[in-house]
C-alpha positions in Angstrom: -45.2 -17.4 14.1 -46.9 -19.7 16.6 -45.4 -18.5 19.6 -45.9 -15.1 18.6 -49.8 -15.5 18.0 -50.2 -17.1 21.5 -48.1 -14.3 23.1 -50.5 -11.5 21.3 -53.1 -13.7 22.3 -52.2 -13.6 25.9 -51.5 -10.0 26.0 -55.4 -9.5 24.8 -56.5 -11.7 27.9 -54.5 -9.5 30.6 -56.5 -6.0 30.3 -58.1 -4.4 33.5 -62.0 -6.0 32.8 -60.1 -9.6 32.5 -58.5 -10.1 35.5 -59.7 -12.2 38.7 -58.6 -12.6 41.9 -58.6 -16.3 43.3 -61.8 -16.5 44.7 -62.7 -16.2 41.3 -64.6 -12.3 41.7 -63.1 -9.2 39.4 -60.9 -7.0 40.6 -62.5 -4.1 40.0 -65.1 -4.8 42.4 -62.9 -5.7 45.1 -61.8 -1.8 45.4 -65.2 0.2 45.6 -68.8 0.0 44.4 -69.3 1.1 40.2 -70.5 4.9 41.1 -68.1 5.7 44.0 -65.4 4.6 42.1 -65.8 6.7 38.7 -66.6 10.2 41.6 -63.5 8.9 43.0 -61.4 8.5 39.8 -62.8 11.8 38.6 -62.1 13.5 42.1 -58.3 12.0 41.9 -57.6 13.4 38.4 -58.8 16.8 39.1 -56.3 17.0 42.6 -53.1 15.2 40.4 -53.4 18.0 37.3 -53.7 20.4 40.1 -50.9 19.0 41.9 -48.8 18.3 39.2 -46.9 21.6 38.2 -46.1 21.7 42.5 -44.5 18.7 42.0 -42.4 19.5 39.2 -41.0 22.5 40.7 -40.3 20.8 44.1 -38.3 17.8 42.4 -36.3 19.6 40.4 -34.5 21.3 43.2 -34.2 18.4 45.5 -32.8 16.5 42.4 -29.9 19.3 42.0 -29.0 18.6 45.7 -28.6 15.4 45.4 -26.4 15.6 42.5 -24.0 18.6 43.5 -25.3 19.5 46.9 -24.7 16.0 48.4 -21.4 14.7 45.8 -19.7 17.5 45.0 -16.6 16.2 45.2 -17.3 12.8 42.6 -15.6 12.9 39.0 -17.7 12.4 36.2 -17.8 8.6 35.3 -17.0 9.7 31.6 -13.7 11.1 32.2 -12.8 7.8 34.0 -13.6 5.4 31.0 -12.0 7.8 28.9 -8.5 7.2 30.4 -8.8 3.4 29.4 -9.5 4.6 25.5 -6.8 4.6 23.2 -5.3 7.6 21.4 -6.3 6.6 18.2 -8.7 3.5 17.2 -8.5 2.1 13.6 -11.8 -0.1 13.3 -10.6 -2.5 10.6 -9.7 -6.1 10.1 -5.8 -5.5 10.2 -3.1 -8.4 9.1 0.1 -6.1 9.8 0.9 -2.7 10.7 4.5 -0.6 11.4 5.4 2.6 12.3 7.4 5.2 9.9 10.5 7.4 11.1 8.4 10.5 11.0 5.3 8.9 12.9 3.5 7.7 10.4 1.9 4.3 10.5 1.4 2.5 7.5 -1.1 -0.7 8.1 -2.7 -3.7 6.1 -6.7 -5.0 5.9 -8.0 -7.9 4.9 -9.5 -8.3 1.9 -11.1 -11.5 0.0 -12.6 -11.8 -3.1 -13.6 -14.6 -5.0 -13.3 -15.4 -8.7 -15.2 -18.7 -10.4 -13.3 -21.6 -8.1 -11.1 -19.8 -5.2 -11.6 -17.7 -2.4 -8.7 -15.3 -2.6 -7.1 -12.8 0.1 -5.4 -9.9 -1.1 -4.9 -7.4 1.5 -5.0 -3.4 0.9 -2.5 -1.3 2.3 -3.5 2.4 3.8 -0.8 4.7 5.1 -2.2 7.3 8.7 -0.3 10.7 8.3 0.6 12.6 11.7 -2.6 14.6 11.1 -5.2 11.2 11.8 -6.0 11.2 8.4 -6.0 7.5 6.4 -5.4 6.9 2.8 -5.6 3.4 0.8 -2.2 3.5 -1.0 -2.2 0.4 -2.2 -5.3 -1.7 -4.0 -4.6 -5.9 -3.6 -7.5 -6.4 -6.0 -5.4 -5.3 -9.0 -2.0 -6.2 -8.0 -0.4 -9.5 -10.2 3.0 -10.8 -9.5 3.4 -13.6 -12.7 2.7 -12.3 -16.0 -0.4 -13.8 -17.7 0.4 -17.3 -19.9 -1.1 -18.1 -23.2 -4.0 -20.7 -22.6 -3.4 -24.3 -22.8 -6.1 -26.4 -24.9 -8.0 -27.6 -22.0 -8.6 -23.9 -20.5 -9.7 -22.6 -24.3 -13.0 -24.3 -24.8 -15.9 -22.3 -26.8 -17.8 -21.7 -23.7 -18.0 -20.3 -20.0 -20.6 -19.7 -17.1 -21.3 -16.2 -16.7 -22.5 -14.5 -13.2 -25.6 -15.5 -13.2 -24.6 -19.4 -13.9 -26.1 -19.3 -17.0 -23.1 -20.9 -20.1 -22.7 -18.7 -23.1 -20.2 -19.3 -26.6 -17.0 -17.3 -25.6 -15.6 -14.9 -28.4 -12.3 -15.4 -30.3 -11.0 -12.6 -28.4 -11.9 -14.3 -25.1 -10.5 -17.6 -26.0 -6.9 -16.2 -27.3 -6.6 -13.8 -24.1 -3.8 -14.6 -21.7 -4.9 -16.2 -18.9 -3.6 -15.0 -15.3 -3.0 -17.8 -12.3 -5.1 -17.5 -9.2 -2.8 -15.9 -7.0 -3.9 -14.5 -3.1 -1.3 -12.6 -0.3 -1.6 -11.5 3.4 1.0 -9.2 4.4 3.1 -9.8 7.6 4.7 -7.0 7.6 6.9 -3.2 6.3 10.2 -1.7 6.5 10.3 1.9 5.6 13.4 3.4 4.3 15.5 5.9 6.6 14.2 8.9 5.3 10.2 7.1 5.0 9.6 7.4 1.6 10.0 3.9 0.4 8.6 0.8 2.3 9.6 -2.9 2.0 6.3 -5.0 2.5 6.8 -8.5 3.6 3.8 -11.1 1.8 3.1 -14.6 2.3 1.6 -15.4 -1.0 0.1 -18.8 -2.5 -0.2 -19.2 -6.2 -1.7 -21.9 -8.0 -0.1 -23.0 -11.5 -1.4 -26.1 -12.7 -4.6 -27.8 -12.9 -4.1 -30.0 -9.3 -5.4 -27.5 -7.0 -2.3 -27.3 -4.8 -1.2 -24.1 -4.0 2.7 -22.7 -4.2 3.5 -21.0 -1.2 6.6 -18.0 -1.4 7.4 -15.4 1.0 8.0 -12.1 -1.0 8.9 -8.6 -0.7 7.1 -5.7 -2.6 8.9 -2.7 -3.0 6.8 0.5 -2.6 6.9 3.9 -2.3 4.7 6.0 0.5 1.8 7.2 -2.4 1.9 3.5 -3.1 3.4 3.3 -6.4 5.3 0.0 -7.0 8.8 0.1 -7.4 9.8 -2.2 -10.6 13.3 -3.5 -9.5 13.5 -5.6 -12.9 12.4 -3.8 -15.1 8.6 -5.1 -14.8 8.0 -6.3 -11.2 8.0 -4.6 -7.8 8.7 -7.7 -6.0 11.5 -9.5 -5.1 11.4 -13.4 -5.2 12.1 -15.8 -1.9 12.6 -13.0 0.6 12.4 -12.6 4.4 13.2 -9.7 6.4 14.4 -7.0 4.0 16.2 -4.3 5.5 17.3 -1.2 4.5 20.5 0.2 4.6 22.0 3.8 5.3 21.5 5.4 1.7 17.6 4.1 1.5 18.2 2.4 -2.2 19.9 -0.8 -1.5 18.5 -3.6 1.0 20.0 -6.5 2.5 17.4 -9.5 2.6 17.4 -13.5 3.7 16.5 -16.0 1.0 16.1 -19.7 1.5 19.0 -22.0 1.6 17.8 -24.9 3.4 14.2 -26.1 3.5 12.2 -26.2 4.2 12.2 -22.6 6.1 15.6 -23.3 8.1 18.8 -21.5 6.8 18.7 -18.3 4.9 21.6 -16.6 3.0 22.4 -13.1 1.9 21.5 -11.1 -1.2 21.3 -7.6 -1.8 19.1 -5.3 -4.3 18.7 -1.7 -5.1 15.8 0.2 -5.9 17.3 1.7 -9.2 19.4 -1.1 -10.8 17.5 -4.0 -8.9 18.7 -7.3 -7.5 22.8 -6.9 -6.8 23.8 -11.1 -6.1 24.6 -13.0 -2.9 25.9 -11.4 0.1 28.5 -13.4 2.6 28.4 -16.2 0.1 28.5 -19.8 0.9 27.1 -19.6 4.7 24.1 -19.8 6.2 22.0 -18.2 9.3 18.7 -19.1 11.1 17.9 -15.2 11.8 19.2 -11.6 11.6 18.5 -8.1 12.3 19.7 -4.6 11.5 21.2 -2.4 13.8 19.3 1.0 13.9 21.2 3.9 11.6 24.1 1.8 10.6 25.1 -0.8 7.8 25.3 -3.3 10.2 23.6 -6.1 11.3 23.4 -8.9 14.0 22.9 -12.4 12.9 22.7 -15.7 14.0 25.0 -18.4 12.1 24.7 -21.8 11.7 26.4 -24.7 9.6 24.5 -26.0 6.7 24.5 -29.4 7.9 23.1 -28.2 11.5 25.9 -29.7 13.0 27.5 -27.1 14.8 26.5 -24.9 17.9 24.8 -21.4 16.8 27.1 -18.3 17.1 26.2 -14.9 17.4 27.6 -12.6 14.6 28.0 -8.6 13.6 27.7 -8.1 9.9 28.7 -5.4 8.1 26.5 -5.7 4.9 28.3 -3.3 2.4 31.6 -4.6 3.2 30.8 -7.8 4.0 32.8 -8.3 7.0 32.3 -9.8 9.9 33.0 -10.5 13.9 31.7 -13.3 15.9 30.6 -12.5 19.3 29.6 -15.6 21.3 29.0 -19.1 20.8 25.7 -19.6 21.9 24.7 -22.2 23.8 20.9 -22.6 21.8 18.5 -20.0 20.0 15.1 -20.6 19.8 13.9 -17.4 18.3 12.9 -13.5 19.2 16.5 -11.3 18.0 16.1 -8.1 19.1 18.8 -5.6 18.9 18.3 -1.9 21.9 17.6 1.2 19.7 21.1 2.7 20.5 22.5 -1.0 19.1 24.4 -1.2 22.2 22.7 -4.5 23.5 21.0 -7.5 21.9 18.4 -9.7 23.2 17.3 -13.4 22.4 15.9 -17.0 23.5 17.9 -19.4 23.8 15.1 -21.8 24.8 11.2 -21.9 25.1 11.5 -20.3 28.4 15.1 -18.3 29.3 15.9 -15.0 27.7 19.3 -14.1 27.4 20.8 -10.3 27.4 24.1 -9.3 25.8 26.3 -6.5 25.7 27.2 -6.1 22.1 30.3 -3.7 23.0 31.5 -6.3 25.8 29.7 -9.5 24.8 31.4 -11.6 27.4 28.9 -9.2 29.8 25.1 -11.2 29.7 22.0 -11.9 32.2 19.6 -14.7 31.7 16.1 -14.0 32.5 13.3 -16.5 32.9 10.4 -15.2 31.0 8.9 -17.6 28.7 9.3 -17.3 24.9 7.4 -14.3 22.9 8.4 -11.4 21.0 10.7 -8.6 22.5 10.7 -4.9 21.9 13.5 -2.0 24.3 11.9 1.2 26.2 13.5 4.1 24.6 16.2 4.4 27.5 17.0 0.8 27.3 16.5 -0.1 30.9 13.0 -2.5 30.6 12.3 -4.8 27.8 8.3 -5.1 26.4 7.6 -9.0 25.9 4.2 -10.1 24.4 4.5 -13.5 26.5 3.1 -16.1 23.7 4.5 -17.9 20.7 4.6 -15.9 17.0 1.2 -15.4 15.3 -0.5 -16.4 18.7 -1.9 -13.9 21.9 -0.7 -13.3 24.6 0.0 -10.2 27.7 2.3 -7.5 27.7 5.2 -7.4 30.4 8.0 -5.1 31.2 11.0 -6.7 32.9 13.9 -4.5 34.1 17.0 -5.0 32.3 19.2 -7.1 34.1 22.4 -6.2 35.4 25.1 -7.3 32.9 28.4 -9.5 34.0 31.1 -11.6 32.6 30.8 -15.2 34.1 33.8 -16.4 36.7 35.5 -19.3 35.4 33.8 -22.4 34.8 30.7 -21.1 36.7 27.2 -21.4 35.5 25.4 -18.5 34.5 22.3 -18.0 37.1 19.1 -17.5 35.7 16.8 -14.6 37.0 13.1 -15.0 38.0 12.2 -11.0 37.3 8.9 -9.7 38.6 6.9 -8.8 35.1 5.2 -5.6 35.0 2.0 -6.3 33.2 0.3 -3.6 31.2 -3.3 -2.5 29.7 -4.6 -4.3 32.6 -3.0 -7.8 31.5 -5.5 -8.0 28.2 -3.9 -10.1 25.6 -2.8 -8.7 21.9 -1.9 -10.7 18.8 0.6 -7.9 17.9 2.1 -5.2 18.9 5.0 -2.7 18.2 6.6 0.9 19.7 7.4 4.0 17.6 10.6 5.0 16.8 10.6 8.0 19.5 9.4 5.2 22.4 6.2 7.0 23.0 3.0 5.1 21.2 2.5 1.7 21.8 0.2 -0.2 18.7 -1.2 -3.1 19.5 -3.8 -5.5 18.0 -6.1 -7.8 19.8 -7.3 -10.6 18.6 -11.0 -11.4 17.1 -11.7 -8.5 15.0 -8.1 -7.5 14.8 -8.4 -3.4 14.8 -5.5 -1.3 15.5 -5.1 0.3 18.5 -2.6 3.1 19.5 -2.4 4.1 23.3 0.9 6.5 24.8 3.7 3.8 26.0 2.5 2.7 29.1 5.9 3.2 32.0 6.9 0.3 33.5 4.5 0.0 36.7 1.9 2.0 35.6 -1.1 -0.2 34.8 
């Protein structure tokens, strides 16, 4: 308030009958005696409202020349930002989002709320029909995976501090109600079903059960369908326990999932469940893999096996789930991480270090390229001939590339397989994204930058374009 007085104060001093030249004499009478200069003010006021309307109507003209007369040729700055504007902006905070067979995007935002001793995150889930229009489907603040527990003695004392802070008695009703765990989720991710009307949403969820504080962290999958009603697999709950990277198969009722068989977060195995009768048992029972991923509009999958005790080399595997069968393709020489299988499931794509990317031909899989690129996530251009990396390590942001697909061959002999330096095609002018993912038909790219984390969907930029 200070400052702001001795600003006012300052503004006071600097009016027209304050100010001094430096030899100390006011203005004013440095310009013209006190009656010549009120004629000559009254003279000049009389000539500009006289002059005025002239003005105006001899400005206006010369104005429109300059704009159209003298650039007629120039685009209107507008149009130019608008070609850097996505399609579609969706101004939330958003965890996870995924596109549905039919176009569809069905996407998560944050949401925390806060009970007497915990922050908690439960995220909402909306689903964006073809028409632009959004819908919350699915409400975190009332969703409960663990049924509420009878209250121990320590949790059913005869009072409590109400919203205001202020303690009050409790009722006998109060003290004998079932007490529900803190419990918070963020969602990483969804699945929908071949034909889009189910959706498999991937959580990350932290529950705390006894009085230490420390939280229980489990991956789960909750089983939805696209209005958002849960799915109860069990009987009474829509999730399904331990479970990473559910995927559907062909008749959209049963899925194939990976559940943890060597911690902490290194081998998976198989098990199946179905929508209608619920968890089925183990699938390829007794072995173990470090990744896998379907193959579009089959029962089939690609996986990555390794020993239980880690001792033996990684080995590149097709799966098929129903029948559980199997063919191994290659022994790799390392896999670091990024399986990616082409939408026509005719080549698959992963690292085998921090920095090379290597190519197979699933159909001849002595056929590969290796391509130096440095690790990130991988998506395929609809006609399979450039690959879309997001150059950065999972969770973190980095730049979009396309890299042509390499030119496929069997290795001679003994020789060592030569390692390409492609030229990467940066796109949306080399801006980094924490996410990103194409539509099923190849032409919307989503991304999600980071900071405030809203969606953004632009048309799939070609290779070359930006």
């Amino acid at each position: 308030m200070t400052r702001i007085r001795k600003a006012l104060t300052l503004i006071r001093k600097s009016g027209p009958d304050a100010l001094h030249g430096s030899c100390g004499c006011r203005i004013g009478n440095l310009l013209v005696p006190s009656r010549r200069k009120t004629r000559f003010l009254a003279l000049l006021a009389r000539t500009m409202a006289q002059l005025a309307p002239t003005l105006r109507a001899a400005l206006v003209p010369i104005l429109s020349a300059c704009i159209s007369g003298l650039f007629p040729g120039s685009p209107e700055p507008a149009l130019a930002q608008d070609l850097d504007k996505p399609s579609v902006n969706i101004d939330e905070d958003v965890t996870a989002f995924a596109f549905a067979p039919d176009g569809r995007v069905a996407y998560s935002v944050r949401r925390m709320y806060r009970n007497k001793k915990y922050d908690m995150e439960r995220d909402d889930i909306y689903l964006r029909d073809t028409g632009g229009r959004s819908k919350r489907i699915f409400q975190g603040e009332k969703f409960t995976v663990l049924k509420p527990f009878a209250p121990r003695e320590s949790d059913s004392s005869g009072e409590e501090v109400d919203e205001k802070g202020k303690k009050r008695k409790k009722t006998q009703e109060e003290k004998d109600r079932p007490i529900t765990p803190p419990f918070t989720y963020l969602v990483e991710g969804f699945s929908f079903s071949p034909n889009g009307k189910l959706v498999l949403v991937q959580l990350l969820s932290s529950t705390i059960l006894d009085d230490s504080g420390h939280p229980q962290d489990e991956r789960m999958t909750l089983v939805l369908d696209d209005s958002g009603r849960e799915i109860k697999l069990s009987g009474d709950n829509a999730v399904i326990h331990n479970s990473l990277d559910a995927m559907w198969l062909s008749d959209g009722t049963t899925m194939a999932y990976l559940t943890e068989a060597v911690q902490p977060n290194l081998l998976y195995s198989f098990k199946f469940a179905n929508v209608k009768t619920g968890p089925a048992g183990p699938a390829f029972e007794g072995r173990t893999f470090i990744a896998a991923v379907k193959i579009p509009h089959s029962n089939s999958a690609i996986a990555i096996e390794r020993d239980r005790n880690m001792s033996g080399p990684p080995r590149l595997q097709r799966l098929e789930l129903l029948a559980q069968d199997d063919k191994e393709l290659a022994t790799l020489d390392g896999y670091e991480t990024g399986l990616s299988v082409s939408p026509s499931g005719k080549h698959v794509a992963y690292f085998i270090d921090k920095e090379v990317l290597e190519v197979r031909d699933l159909e001849s899989p002595n056929r590969l390229a290796r391509v130096r690129v440095g690790l990130g996530a991988v998506e395929w251009s609809s006609d399979e001939q450039h690959l879309l990396i997001k150059r950065s390590p999972e969770h973190k942001s980095g730049d979009l590339v396309w890299i042509a697909l390499p030119h496929l061959a069997a290795p001679k002999g003994s020789d060592e397989i030569p390692i390409i330096q492609p030229d990467p095609q940066p796109i949306l002018h080399g801006l980094t994204f924490r996410d990103f993912s194409i539509s099923p038909d190849g032409r919307t790219l989503g991304v999600i930058p980071p900071g405030k984390r809203n969606l953004l969907l632009f048309p799939l930029p070609s290779p070359g374009a930006d």
